[in-house]
Legacy VTK file of the C-alpha trace (Angstrom):
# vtk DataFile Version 3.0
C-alpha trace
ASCII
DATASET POLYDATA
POINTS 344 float
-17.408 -41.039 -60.855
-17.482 -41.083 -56.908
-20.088 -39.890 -55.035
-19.977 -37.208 -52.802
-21.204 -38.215 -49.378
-22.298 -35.137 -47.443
-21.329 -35.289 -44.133
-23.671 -33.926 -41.260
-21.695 -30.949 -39.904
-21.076 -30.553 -36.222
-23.248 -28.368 -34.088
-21.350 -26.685 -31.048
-23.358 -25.830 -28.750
-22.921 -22.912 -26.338
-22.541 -22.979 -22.485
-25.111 -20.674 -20.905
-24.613 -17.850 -19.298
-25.439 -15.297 -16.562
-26.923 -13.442 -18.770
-29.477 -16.638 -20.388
-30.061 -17.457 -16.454
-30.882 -13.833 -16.090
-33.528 -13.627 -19.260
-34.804 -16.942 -18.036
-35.369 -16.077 -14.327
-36.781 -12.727 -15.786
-34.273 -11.045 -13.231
-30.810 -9.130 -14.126
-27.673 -10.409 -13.767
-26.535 -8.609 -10.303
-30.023 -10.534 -9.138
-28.668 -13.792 -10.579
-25.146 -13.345 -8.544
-26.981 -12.615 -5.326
-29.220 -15.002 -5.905
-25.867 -17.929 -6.361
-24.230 -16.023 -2.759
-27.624 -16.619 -0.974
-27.807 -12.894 -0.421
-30.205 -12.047 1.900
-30.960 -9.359 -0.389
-32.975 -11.543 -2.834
-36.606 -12.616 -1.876
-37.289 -16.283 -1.683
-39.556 -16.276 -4.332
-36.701 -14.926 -6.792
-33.920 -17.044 -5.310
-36.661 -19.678 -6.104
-37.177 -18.793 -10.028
-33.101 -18.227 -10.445
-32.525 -22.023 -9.181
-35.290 -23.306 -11.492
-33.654 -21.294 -14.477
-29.915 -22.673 -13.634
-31.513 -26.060 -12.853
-33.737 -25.998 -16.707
-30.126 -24.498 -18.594
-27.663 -26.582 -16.824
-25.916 -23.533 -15.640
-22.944 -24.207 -14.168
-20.202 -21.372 -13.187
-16.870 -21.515 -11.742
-17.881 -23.821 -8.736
-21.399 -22.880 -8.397
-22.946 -26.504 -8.256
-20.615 -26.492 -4.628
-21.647 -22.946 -3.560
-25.062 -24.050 -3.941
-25.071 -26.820 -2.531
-22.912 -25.704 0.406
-23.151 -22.551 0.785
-19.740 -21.993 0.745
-17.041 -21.036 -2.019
-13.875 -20.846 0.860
-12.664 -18.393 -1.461
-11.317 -14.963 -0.858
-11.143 -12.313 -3.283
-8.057 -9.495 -3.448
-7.824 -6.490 -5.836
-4.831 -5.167 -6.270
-3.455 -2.343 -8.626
-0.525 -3.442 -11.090
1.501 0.005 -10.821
2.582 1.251 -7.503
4.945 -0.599 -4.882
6.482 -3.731 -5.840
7.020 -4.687 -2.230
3.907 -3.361 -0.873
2.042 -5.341 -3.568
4.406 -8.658 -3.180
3.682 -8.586 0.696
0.211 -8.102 0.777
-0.545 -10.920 -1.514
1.545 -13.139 0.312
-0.146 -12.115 3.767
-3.376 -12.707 2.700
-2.622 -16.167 0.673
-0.759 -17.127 4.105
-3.641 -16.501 6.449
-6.379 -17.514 3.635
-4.551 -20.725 3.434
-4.278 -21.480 7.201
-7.896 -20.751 7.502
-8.482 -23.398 4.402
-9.783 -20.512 1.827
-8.204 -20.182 -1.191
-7.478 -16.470 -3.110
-8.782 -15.367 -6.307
-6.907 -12.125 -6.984
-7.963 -9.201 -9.545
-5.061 -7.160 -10.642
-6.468 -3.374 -12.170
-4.354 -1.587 -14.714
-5.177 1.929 -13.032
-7.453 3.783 -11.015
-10.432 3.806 -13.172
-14.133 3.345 -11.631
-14.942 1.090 -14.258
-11.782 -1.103 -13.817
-12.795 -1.616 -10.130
-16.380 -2.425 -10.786
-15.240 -4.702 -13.390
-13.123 -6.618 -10.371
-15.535 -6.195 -8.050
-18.221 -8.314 -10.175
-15.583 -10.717 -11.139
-14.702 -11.931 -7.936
-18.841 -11.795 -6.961
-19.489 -13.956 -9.448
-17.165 -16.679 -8.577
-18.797 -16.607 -4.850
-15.846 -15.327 -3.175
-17.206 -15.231 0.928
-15.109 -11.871 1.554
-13.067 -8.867 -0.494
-9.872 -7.379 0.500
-9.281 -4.100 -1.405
-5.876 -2.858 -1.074
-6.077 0.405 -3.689
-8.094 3.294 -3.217
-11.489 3.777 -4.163
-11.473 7.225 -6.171
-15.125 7.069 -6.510
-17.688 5.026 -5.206
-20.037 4.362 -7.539
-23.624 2.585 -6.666
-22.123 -1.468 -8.081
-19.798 -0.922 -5.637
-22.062 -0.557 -2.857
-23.936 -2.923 -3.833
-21.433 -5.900 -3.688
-19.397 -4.902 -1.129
-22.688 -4.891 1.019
-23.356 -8.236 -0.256
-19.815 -9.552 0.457
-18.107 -8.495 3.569
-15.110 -6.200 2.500
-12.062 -4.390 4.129
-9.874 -2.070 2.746
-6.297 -1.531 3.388
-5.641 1.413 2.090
-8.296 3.864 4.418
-11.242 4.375 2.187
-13.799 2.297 1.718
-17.469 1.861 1.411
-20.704 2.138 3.274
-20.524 -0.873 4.291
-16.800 -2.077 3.963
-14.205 -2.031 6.842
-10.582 -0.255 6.623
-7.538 -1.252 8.519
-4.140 0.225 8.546
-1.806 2.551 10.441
-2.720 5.874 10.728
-1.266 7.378 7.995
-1.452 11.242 9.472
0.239 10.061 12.497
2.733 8.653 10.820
3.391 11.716 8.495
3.229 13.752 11.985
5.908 11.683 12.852
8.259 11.358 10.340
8.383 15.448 10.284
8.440 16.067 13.726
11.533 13.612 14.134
13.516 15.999 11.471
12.251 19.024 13.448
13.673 17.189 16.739
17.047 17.045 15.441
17.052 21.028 14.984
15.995 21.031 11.076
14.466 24.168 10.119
12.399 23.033 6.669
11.514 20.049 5.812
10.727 18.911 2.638
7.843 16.457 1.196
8.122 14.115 -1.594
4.432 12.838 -1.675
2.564 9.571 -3.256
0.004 10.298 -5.831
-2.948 12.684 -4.909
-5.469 9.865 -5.622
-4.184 7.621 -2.843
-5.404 8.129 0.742
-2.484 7.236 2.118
-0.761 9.948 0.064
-3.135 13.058 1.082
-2.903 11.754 4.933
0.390 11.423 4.944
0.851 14.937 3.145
-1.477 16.391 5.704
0.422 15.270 8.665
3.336 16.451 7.059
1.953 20.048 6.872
0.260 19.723 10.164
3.319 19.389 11.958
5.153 22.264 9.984
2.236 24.476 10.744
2.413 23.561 14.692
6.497 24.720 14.941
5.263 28.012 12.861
6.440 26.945 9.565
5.375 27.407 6.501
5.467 24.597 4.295
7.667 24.375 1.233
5.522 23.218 -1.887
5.433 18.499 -2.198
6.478 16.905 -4.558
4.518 14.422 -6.264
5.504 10.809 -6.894
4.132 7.472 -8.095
5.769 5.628 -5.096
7.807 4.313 -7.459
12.036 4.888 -6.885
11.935 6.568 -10.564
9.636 8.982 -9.104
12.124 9.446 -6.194
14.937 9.828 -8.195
13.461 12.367 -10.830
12.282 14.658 -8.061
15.342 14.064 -5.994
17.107 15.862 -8.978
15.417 18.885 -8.296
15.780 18.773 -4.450
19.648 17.890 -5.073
19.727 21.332 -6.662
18.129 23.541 -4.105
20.717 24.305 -1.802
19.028 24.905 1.665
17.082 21.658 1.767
18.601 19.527 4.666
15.602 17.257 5.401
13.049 15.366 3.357
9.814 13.086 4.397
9.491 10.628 1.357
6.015 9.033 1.326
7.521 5.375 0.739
10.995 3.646 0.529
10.945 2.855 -2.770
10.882 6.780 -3.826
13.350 6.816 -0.838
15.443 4.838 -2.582
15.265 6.995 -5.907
15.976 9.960 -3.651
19.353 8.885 -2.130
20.592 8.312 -5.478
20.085 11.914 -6.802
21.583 13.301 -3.836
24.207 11.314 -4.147
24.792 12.153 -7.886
24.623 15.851 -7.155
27.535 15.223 -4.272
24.628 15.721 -1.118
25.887 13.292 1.213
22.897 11.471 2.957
22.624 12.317 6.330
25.432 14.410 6.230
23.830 16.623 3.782
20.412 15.811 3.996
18.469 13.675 6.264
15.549 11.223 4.460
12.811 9.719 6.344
10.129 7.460 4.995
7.247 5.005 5.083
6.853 1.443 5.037
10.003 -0.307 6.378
9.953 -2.635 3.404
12.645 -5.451 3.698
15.021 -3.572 1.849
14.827 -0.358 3.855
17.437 -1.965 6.745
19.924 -2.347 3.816
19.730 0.989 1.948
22.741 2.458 2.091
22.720 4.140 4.734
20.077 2.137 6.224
16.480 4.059 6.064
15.021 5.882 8.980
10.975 4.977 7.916
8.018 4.512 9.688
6.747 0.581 10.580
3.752 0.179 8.002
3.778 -3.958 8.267
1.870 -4.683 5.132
2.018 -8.751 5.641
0.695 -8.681 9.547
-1.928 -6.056 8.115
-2.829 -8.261 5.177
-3.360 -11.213 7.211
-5.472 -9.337 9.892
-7.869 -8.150 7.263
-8.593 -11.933 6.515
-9.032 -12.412 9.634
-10.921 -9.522 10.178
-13.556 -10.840 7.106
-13.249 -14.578 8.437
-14.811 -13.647 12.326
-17.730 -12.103 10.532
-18.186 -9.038 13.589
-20.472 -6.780 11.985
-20.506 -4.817 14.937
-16.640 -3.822 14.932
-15.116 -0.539 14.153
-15.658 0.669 10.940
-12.252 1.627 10.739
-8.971 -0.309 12.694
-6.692 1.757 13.125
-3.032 0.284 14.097
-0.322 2.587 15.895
2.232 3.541 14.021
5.733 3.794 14.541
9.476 4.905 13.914
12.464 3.104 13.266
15.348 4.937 13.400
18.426 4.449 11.895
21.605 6.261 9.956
19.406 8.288 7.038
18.951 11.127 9.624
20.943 13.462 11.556
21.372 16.513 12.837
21.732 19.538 10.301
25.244 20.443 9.645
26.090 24.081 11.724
25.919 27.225 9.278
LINES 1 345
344 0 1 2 3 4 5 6 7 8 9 10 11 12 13 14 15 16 17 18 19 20 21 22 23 24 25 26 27 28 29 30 31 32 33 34 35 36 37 38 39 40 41 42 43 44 45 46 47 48 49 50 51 52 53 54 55 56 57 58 59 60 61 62 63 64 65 66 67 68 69 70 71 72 73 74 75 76 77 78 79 80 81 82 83 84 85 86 87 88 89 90 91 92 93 94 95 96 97 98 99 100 101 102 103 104 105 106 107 108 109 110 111 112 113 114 115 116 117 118 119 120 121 122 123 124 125 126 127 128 129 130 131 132 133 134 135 136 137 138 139 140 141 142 143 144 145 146 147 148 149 150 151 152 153 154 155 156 157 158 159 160 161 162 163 164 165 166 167 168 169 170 171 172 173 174 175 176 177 178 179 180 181 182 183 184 185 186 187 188 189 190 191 192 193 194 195 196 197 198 199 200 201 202 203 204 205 206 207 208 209 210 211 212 213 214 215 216 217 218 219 220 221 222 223 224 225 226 227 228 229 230 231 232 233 234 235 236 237 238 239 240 241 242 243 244 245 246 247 248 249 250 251 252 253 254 255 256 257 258 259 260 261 262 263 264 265 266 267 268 269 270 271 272 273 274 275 276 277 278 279 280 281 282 283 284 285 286 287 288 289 290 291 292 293 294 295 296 297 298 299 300 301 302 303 304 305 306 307 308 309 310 311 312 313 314 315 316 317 318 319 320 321 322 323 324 325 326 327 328 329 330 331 332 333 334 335 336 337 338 339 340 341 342 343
């Protein structure tokens, strides 16, 4: 009979945490962070007891040996919102990853499922605790709860999208103006009504752009027809375009974006509206794509790459004492999705 020889079984041990630096440091976790970023938010004598508790566990997390040592993390974070705008989204990532790059920073990017205040805090924290040196947001903030503040105070933030914190920055067109616009250029070519297929109520950009819209009506003495809400999506477009198509007096609509311009045309064009023949369509954004529609898109400039990159470099000169808000001019480019209204 063989004996059994009992082997010694394996111990794994665990990596610490920010939570075991936290206990350790007798501090919470949001103190442990700040404590990583050099915040001058934390006391000395904290920042003290977190380094002896990271230095006694061996903590080590997601370059933090460098930041500490440095300083420095050259890395930018970017939340984003997975719905919404596929071009919007494409070209602000690649704006800021072009001007973080030439700047030597890298990107870390959070990507939320929806507009939930948890989701956001959730990114928020993430990209804090990997030591980014700056935040762009580029959804809206729906709420702003108090762990917002709090690390966009810490980290210098802008926001593409016009809200924003305290202590963030927003940059962008001005998105009334460019509703104002986009009406008032239908009402120039002797349209009567004009129509208003809107982003979702939740976006900034959305209720600006809707306000500008009804601004404008209200200034030439007319009342304004009841918007339509979209996603920005060309679905959305297309699934209110089917009622518009059916409405027989409507000669002019303001879509909030392309992409539900897009969505639009093709309903008319399904229900035998000729566009501008039959209707004239302007927009917002001037994606790429917009110069190709057929007929090519009359939209107002919204240059999300050039904006993208001037937000990093916006958080990269560190001016404190700037505007709280940048506003950049907007403007129209016109081309064949507008005309005058056929004569009655």
């Amino acid at each position: 009979m063989t004996e059994a020889t009992e082997r010694p079984s394996r111990q794994v041990t665990r990596q610490p945490s920010m939570a075991d630096v936290a206990r350790t440091a007798g501090v919470s976790a949001q103190t442990v962070s700040r404590a990583l970023r050099d915040s001058p938010n934390v006391t000395p004598e904290t920042k003290k007891r977190v380094l002896a508790a990271v230095e006694q566990l061996g903590y080590r997390f997601n370059n933090a040996a460098r930041v500490l040592s440095s300083g420095r993390s050259h890395t930018i974070g970017l939340v984003l919102l997975q719905s919404g705008g596929y071009y919007s989204r494409s070209a602000v990532t690649a704006g800021v990853e072009a001007a973080a790059g030439e700047a030597g920073y890298a990107v870390s990017i959070a990507t939320i499922a929806s507009l939930d205040t948890g989701l956001m805090e959730r990114s928020l924290s993430k990209l804090a605790d990997q030591g980014v040196e700056g935040i762009i947001i580029a959804v809206p903030l729906i709420s702003v709860t108090r762990k917002m503040e709090d690390i966009t105070r810490d980290i210098p933030t802008v926001t593409l999208d016009g809200s924003r914190t305290a202590s963030a920055r927003a940059l962008g067109i001005d998105q009334k103006e460019a509703g104002r616009l986009a009406t008032q250029h239908l009402l120039d070519l002797g349209h009567r009504q004009v129509w208003h297929v809107s982003g979702p109520d939740e976006w900034i950009e959305a209720r600006r752009r809707r306000e500008g819209w009804q601004e404008c009506l209200a200034a030439a003495g007319i009342a304004a027809p009841p918007p339509l809400e979209g996603d920005w999506s060309p679905d959305s477009g297309y699934l209110q375009g089917q009622i518009l198509a059916r409405i027989p007096d409507v000669t002019a609509v303001f879509a909030a974006s392309d992409e539900m311009a897009f969505g639009l045309i093709r309903a008319l064009r399904e229900h035998g509206r000729k566009v501008p023949d039959d209707v004239s369509i302007v927009s917002v954004d001037d994606i790429a794509l917009a110069a190709y529609c057929c007929p090519p898109l009359t939209t107002v400039r919204q240059d999300f790459y050039r904006s993208s990159a001037a937000a990093v470099a916006l958080l990269l000169t560190g001016d404190d004492a700037g505007a709280a808000e940048v506003v950049v001019p907007a403007s129209l480019a016109v081309r064949d999705s507008t005309a005058p209204p056929r004569s009655h």
